[in-house]
C-alpha positions in Angstrom: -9.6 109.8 -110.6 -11.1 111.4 -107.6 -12.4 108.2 -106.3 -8.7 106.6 -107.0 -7.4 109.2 -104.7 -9.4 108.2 -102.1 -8.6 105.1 -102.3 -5.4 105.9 -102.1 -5.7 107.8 -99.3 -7.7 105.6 -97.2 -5.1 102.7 -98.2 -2.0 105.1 -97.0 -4.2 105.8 -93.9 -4.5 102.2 -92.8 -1.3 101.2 -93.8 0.5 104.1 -91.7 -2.2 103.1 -88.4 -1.2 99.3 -88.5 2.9 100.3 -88.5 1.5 101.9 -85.0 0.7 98.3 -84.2 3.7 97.0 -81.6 4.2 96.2 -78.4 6.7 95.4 -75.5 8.4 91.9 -76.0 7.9 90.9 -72.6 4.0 91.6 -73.0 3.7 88.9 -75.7 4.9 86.5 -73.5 2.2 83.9 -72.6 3.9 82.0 -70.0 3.6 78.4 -71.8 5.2 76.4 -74.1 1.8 75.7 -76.3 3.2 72.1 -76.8 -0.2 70.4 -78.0 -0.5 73.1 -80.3 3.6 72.6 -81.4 2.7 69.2 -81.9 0.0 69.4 -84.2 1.4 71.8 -86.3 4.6 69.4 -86.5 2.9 66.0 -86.3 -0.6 66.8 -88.2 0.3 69.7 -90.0 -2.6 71.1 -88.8 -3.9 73.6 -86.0 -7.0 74.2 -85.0 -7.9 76.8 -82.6 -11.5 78.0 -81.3 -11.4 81.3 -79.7 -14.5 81.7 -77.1 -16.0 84.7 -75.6 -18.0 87.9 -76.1 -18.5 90.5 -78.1 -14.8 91.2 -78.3 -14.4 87.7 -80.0 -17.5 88.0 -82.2 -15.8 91.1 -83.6 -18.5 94.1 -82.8 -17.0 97.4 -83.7 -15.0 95.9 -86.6 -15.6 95.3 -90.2 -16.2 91.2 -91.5 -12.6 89.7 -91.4 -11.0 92.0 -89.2 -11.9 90.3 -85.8 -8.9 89.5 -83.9 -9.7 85.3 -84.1 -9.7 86.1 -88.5 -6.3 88.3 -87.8 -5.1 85.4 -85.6 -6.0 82.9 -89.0 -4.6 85.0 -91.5 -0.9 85.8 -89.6 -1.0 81.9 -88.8 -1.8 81.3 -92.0 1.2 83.7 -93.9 4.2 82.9 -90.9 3.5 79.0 -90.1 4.7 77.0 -93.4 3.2 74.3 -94.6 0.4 74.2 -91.6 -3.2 73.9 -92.4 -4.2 77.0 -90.2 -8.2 76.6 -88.7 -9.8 78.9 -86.8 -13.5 78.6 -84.9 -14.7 81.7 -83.9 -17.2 81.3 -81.0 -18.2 85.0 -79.8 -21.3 85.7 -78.6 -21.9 89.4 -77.7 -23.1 90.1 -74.2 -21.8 86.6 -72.2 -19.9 86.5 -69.2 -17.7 83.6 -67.8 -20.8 81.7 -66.8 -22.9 81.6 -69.8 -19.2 80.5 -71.3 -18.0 77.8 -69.1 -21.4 76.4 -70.2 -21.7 76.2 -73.4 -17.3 75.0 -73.9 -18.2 71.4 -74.4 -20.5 72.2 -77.5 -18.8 74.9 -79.2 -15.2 73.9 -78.0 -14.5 70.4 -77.7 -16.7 69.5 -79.7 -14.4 71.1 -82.6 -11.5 69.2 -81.4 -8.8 72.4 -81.2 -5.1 72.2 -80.1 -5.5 75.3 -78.9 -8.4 77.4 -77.1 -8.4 81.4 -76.7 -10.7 82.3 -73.5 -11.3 85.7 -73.5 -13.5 86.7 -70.4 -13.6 89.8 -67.8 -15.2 92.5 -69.1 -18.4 91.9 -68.5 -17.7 90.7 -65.3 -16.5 94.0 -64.3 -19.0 95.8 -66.1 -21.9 94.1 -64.1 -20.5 93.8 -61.2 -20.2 90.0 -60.3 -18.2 89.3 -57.4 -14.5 88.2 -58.4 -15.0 85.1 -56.4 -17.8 84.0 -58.6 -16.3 85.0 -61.7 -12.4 83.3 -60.4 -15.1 80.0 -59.5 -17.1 80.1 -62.9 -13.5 80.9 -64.9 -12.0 78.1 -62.8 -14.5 75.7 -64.6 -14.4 76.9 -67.9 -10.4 76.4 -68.0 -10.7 72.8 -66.9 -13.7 72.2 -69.7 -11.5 74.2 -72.5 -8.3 71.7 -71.4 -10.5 68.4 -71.0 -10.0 67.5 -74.8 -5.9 67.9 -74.3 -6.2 71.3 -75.9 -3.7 74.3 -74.8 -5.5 77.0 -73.2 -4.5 81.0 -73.5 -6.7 83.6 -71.2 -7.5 87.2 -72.4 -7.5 89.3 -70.2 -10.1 92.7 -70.1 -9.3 95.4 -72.9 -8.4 98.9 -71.8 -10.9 101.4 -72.5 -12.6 104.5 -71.0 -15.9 101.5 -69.6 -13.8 99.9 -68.2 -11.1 102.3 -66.2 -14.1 103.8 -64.9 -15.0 101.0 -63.0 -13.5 101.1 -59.2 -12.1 97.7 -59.2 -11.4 96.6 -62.5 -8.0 95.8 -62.3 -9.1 93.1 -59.7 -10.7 91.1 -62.5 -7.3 91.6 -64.5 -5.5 89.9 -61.3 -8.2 87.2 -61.1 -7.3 85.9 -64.7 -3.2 86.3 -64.1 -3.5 84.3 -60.8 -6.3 81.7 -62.7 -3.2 81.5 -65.3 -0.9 80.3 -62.7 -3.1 78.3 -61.1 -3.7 75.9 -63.8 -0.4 76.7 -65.7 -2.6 78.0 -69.0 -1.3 80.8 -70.6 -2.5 84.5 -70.4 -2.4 87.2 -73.4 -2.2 90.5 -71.6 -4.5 92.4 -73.7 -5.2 95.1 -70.6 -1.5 95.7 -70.6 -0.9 96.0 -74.0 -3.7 98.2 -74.9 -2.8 100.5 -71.6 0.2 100.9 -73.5 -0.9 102.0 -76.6 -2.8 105.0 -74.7 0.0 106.0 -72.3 3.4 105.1 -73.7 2.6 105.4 -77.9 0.2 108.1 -77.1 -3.0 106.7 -78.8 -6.2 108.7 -78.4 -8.8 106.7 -77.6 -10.5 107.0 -80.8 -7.1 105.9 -82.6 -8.1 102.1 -81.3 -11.8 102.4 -79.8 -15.0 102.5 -81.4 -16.9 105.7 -80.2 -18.9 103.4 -77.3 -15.8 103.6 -75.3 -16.1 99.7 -75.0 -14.9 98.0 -78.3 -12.3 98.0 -80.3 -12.3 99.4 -83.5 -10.8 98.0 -86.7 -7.2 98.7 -85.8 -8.1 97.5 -82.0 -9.0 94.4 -83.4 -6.3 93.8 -85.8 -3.7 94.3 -84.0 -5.3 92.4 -81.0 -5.0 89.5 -83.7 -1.9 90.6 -84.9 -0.3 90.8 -81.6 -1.7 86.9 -80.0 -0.6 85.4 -83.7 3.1 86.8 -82.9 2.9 85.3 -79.2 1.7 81.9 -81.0 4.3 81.7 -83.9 6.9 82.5 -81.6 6.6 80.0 -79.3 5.6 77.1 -81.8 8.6 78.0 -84.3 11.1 78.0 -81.5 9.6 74.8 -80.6 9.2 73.1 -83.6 12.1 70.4 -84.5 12.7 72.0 -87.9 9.6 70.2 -89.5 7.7 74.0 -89.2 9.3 76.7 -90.4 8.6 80.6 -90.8 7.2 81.7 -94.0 9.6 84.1 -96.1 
């Protein structure tokens, strides 16, 4: 009975720190219409996405399954009816843009996705590689990534305590919106949203952060996922020529 209860507990617990999980509507807005990925999931029934990047990809800080690429897969999977919903998680712990743009053809194209997540930044920041080298080496990556005809969405840094100590890391954060623009891929504002948790919903840092001030925890994560599934199914649905519908 006593382990039932704390089950129950921990169940009521996770349940009540996901309903924290929102955001602004005008953050989820990627800036493209995602039509490769529209088209497959209309045409092929089938999307497949490969998310590339570092450790926030590969999920550290997080239990097995609640990575923001699985979240990604298992929304897609419950909202997008009828659709075949793969997702190729590529996260290697410790890269930066360079060690990325490098390896895209191989673990990228080479799993022919409609749709490519390229998180990158933090690192950058972290070890202090000059923004023209990392805007240069990003630049690259983005035009491997859409080679293949593949929609491209950017991820911007995370907001956490490593970070917003740095002096200039909002310059990376502008590097990856004006890289957006430049090559008309889309850009999931994970800095913005997660600065929002912390100073508009009044997170504490431990409510979404794992305890190196770096990662994000299981909730981070899952919500991350949550959150870049919602700005995908929104703009494939209200796309879509009735072939795709919401789940109910």
């Amino acid at each position: 009975m006593a382990l039932l209860a704390s089950l129950a507990t921990v169940t009521v617990a996770e349940a009540r720190n996901m309903a924290a999980c929102k955001t602004d509507g005008p953050m989820l807005e990627l800036g493209v219409t995602l039509d490769a990925s529209r088209k497959a999931a209309v045409e092929r029934k089938q999307l497949r996405i490969v998310a590339i990047g570092s450790s926030s990809t590969q999920g550290y800080g997080a239990a097995p399954g609640n990575s923001y690429p699985a979240q990604v897969r298992k929304r897609l999977g419950e909202t997008l009816k009828g659709v075949e919903v793969v997702v190729f998680n590529r996260g290697i712990g410790g890269q930066d843009t360079d060690a990325m743009a490098d390896r895209i053809e191989r673990d990228v194209i080479a799993e022919k996705p409609d749709l490519v997540i390229f998180q990158a930044g933090t690192n950058a920041a972290l070890r202090r590689i000059p923004v023209e080298r990392f805007t240069r080496r990003l630049d690259i990556g983005i035009e491997r990534a859409r080679a293949g005809g593949a929609d491209v969405v950017l991820m911007d840094l995370q907001y956490a305590p490593a970070v917003i100590s740095l002096p200039d890391e909002e310059i990376y954060v502008g590097a990856m919106r004006e890289a957006a623009l430049k090559h008309g891929v889309g850009l999931f504002q994970r800095f913005n949203i997660t600065k929002s948790w912390y100073d508009k919903d009044n997170m504490t840092w431990s409510d979404f952060m794992t305890t190196d001030g770096l990662h994000l925890n299981d909730f981070g994560q899952k919500c991350i996922g949550k959150l870049l599934a919602k700005a995908i199914e929104r703009i494939v649905l209200s796309r879509a020529t009735g072939s795709v519908q919401p789940k109910r």
